[in-house]
C-alpha positions as CSV (number, residue, x, y, z in Angstrom):
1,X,113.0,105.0,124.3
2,X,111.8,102.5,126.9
3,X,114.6,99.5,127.5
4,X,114.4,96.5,125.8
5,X,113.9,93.5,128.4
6,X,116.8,91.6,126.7
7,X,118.9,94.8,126.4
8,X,122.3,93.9,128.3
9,X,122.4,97.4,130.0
10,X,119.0,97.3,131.6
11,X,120.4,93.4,133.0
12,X,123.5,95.5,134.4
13,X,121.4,98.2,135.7
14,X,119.1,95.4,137.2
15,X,122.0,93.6,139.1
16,X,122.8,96.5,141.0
17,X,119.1,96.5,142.5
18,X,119.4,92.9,143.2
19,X,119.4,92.1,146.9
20,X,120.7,88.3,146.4
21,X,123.2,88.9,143.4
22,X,127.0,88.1,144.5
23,X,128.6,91.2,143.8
24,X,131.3,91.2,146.8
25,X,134.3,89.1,146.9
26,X,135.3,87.7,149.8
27,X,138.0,90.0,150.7
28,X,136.1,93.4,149.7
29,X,132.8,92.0,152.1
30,X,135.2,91.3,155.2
31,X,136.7,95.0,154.4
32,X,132.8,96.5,154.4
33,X,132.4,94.7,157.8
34,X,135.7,95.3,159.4
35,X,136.2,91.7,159.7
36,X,138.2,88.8,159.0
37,X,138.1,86.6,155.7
38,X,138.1,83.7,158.3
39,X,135.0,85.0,160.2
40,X,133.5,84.9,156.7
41,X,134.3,81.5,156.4
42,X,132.7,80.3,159.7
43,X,129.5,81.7,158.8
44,X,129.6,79.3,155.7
45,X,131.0,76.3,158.0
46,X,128.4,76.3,160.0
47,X,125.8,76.7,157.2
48,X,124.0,80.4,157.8
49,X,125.2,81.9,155.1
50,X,126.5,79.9,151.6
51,X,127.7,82.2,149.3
52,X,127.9,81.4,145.5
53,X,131.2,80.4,143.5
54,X,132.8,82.4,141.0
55,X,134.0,80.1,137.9
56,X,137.4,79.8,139.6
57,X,135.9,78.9,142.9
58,X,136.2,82.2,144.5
59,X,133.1,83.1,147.3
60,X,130.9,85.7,146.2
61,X,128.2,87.8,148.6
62,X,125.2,89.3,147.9
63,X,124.2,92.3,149.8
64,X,121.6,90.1,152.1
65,X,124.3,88.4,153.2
66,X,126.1,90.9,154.1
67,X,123.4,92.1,156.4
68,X,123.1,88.8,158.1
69,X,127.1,88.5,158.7
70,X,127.4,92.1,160.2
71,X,123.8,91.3,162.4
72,X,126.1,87.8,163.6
73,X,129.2,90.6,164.2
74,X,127.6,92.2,165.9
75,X,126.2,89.5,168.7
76,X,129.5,88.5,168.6
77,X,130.9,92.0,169.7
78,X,128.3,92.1,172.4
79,X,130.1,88.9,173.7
80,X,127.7,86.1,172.2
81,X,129.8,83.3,170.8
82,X,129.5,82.8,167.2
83,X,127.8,79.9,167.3
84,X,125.1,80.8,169.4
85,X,125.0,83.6,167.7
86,X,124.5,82.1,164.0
87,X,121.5,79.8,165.7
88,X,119.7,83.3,167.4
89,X,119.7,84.5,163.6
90,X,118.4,81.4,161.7
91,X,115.7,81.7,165.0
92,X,114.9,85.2,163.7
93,X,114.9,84.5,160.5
94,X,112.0,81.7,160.9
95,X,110.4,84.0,163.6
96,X,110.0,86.5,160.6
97,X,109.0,84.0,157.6
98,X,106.2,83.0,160.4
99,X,105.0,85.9,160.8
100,X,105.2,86.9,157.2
101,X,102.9,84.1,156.5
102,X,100.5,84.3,159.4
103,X,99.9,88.2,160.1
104,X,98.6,88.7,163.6
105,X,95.1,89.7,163.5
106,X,94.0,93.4,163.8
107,X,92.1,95.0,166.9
108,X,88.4,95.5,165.8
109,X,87.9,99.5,165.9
């Protein structure tokens, strides 16, 4: 039997494959990067990352955020203050949107 598009398993199933759903509360995302729940809330402070709000008001993270907090920990463990840090990301994240949408040009064989 192939899924039904509206079946509410295959939406479950889906989820899990989602990059950008909010599947992490805040306290189980600072556990997964050996941080602080306060180092979470920085990154939203100064705007890099804003993660979504539960129905009680609770801060949710997606796995791509995730990534871009541990890449910030890890600046920051190499001595890079946070803020500096958070602005070296957003830098490579425009580098790579760029470059996403102008591919350099090939060498002619």
């Amino acid at each position: 039997m192939i899924p039904d598009q509206y079946d509410p398993a295959t939406r479950v199933a889906d989820k899990f494959d989602d990059e950008n759903y909010p599947g992490y509360t805040m306290g189980r995302a600072a556990e997964m990067l050996g941080t602080t729940q306060n180092f979470l809330r920085s990154l939203d402070d100064v705007g890099l990352i804003t993660p979504q709000r539960s129905a009680g008001g609770h801060r949710r993270y997606s796995r791509h955020q995730l990534r871009i907090a541990a890449r910030v920990r890890q600046l920051v463990d190499e001595g890079t203050a946070i803020d500096a840090a958070c602005r070296i990301i957003s830098l490579e994240d425009q580098l790579h949107e760029a470059r996403q949408r102008n591919p350099s040009p090939q060498p002619a064989d």
